[in-house]
MARMISE-430965 format. One record per residue (C-alpha): residue in three letters; x, y, z; residue number from 1. Coordinates in steps of 0.001 Angstrom, whole numbers. Example, Ala and Ser with C-alpha at 12.3 -4.5 7.8 and 13.67 -1.06 7.14 Angstrom:
<nodes>
   sefi        px        py        pz   filo
    ALA     12300     -4500      7800      1
    SER     13670     -1060      7140      2
</nodes>
This chain:
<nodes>
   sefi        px        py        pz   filo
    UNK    -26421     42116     79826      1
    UNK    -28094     40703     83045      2
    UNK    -28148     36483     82741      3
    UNK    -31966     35275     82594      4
    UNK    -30929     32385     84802      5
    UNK    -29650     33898     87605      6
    UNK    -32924     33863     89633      7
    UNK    -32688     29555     89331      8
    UNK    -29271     29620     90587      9
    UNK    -30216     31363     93761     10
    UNK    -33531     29466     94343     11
    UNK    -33178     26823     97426     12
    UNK    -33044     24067     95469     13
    UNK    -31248     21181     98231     14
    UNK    -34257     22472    100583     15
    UNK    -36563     22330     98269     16
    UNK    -35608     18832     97399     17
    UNK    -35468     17635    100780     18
    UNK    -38636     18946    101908     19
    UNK    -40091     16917     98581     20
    UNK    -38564     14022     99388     21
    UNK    -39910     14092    103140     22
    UNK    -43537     14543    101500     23
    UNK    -43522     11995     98821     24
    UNK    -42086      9447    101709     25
    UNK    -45165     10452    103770     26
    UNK    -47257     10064    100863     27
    UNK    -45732      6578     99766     28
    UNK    -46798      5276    103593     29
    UNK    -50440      7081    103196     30
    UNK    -51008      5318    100048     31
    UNK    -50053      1978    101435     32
    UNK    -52119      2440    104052     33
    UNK    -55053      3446    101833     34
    UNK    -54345       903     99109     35
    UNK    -54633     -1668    102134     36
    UNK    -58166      -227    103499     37
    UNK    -59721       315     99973     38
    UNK    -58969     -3442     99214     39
    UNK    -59888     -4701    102583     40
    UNK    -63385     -2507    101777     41
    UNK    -63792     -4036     98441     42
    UNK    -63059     -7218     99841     43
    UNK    -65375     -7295    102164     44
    UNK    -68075     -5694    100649     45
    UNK    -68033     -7080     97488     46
    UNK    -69782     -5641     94169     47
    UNK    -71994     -3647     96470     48
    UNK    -69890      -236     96137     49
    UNK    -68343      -916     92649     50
    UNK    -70095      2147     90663     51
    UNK    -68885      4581     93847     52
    UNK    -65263      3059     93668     53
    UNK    -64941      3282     89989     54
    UNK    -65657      6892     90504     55
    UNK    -63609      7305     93424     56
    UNK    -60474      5977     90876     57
    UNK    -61036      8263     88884     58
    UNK    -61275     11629     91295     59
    UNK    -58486      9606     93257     60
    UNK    -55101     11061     91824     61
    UNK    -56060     14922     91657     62
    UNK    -57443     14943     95545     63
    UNK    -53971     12860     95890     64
    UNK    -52367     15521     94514     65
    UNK    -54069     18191     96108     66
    UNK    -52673     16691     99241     67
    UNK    -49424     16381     98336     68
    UNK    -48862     20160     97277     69
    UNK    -50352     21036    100673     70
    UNK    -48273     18779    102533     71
    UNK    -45593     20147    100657     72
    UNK    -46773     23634    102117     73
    UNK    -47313     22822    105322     74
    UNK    -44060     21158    105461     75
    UNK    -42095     24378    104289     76
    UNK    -43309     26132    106769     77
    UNK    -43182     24358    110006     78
    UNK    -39685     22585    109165     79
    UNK    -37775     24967    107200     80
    UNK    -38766     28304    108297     81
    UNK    -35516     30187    106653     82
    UNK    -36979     29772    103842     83
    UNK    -38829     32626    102481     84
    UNK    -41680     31738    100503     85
    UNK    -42699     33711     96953     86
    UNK    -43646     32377     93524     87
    UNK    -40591     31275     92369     88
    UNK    -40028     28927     95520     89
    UNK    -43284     28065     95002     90
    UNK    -42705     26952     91471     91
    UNK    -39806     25363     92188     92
    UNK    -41180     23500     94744     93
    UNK    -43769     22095     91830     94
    UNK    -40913     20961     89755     95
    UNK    -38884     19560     93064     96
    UNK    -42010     17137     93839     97
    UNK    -42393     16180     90117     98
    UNK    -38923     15311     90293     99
    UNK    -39086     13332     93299    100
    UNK    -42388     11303     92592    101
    UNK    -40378     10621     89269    102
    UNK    -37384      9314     90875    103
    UNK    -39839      7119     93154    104
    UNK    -41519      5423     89837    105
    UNK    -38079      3725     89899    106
    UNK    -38308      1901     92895    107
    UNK    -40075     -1117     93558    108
    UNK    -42850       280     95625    109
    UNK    -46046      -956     95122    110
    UNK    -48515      2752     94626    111
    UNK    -52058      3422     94025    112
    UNK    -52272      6796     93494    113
    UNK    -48753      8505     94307    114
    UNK    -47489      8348     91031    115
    UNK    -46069     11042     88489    116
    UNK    -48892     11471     85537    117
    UNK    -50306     14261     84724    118
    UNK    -53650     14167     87004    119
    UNK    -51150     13893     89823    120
    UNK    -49410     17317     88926    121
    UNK    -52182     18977     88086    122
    UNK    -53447     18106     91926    123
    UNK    -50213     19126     93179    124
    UNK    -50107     22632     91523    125
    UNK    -53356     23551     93199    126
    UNK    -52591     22048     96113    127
    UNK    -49591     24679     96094    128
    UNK    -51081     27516     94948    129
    UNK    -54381     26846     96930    130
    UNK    -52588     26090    100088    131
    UNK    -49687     28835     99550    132
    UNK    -52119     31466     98473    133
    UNK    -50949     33985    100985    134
    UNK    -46915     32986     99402    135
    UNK    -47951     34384     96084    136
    UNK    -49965     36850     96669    137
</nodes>
């Protein structure tokens, strides 16, 4: 009888995991940066913009997201290039960033919007499949 988990073993996980890791550190310094500038703009501005920033919280983590997954894309293919890229990588990518941004909840690094919640993998997953759509297609 063929073993249903045999397609996970051979998946590039330690890749896949590496290239998250690079994109959730380039994340982390994005949303420093943007944490910085949004309270620099509130700060300086005042109540002026508070309606358009309340909504901008809100839309904040998917478009995060959305960035991450293509990051994520973009850096699978320009960095590691041996890897062949289907639906299954692609999936396993998903779970590989999810991991990651969960492993980074445990440091002590002050984050806005790179988080692990559910609006943040939603973002990522069609930043993926979005991004990737020639991969799965």
């Amino acid at each position: 009888m063929r073993n249903p988990f045999w397609r996970l073993k051979t998946l590039p996980w330690g890749t896949l995991l590496l290239a998250a890791a690079v994109v959730v550190a380039i994340a982390t310094v994005a949303d420093m940066v943007l944490a910085f500038a949004l309270g620099w703009l509130l700060s300086s501005l005042g109540n002026q913009l508070s309606a358009f920033f309340q909504l901008l919280l809100l839309a904040l983590p998917v478009a995060a997201g959305f960035g991450i997954g293509a990051l994520s894309i973009v850096v699978m293919e320009r960095s590691f290039r041996q890897i062949y890229l289907y639906t299954g990588v692609l999936w396993a990518l998903v779970a590989c960033l999810a991991l990651a941004l969960f492993v980074k909840g445990f440091f002590p690094i002050p984050a806005l919007v790179v988080t692990m919640g559910y609006n943040q993998l939603i973002g990522i997953v069609l930043g993926i499949f979005v991004v990737g759509k020639r991969h799965w297609r």
